[in-house]
C-alpha positions in Angstrom: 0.0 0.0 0.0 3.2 2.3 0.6 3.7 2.0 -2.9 0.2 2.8 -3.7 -0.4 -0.7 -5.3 -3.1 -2.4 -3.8 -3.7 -5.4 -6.4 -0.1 -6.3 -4.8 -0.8 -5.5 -1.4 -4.2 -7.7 -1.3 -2.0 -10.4 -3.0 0.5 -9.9 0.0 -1.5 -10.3 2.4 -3.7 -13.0 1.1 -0.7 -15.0 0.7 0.3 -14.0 4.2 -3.6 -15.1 5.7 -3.1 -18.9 3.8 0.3 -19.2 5.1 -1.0 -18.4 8.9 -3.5 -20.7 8.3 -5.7 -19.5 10.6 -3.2 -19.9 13.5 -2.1 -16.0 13.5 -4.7 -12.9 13.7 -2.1 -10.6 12.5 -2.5 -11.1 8.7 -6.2 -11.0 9.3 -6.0 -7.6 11.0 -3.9 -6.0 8.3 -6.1 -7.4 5.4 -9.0 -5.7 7.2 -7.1 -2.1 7.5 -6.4 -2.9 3.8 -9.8 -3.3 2.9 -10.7 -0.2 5.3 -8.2 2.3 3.2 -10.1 0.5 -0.2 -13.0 1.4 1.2 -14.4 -2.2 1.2 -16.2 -1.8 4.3 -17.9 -5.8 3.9 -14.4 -7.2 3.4 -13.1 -5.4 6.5 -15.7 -6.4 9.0 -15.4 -9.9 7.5 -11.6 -10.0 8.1 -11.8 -8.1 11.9 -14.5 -10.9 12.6 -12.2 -13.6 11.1 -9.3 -12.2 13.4 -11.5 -11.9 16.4 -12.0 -15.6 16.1 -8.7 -16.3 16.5 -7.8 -13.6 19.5 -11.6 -13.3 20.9 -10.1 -11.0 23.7 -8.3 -8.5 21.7 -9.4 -5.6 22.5 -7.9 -3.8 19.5 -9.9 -6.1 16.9 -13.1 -5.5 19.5 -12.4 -2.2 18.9 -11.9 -2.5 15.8 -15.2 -4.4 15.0 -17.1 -2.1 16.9 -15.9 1.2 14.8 -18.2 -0.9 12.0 -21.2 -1.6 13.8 -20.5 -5.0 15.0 -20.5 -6.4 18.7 -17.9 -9.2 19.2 -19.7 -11.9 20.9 -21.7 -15.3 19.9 -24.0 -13.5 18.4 -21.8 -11.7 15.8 -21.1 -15.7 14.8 -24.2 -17.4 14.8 -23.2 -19.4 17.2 -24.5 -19.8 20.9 -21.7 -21.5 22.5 -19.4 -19.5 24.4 -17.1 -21.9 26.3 -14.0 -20.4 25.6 
């Protein structure tokens, strides 16, 4: 994005995401503030909640999440179950 090439920073960080495979919310987090500076609102909140998933008690992704509407919880997932 410094280079004010985004096709080859979403490439990046794609590649970065599938390497992590899903162990690391880092990647997640930076495709999101990607997305955010594309102005791709649905892809950011999609890779914030992807992120949260990984690190539930960051408070940065929260945040994050938050800024777009969202509340982190089971309910942002679908999903009832909350025995982390």
């Amino acid at each position: 994005m410094e280079l004010d090439d985004p096709d080859s920073a979403t490439n990046a960080i794609n590649t970065a995401i599938a390497i992590s495979n899903g162990a690391d919310a880092t990647p997640y987090m930076t495709a999101a503030s990607i997305a955010e500076r594309l102005g791709d609102d649905a892809l950011a909140i999609t890779r914030w909640q992807e992120a949260w998933h990984i690190e539930p008690h960051n408070e940065y992704i929260e945040t994050a999440l938050r800024s777009h509407g969202e509340v982190p919880g089971p309910t942002m997932t679908g999903s009832a179950d909350n025995s982390e």
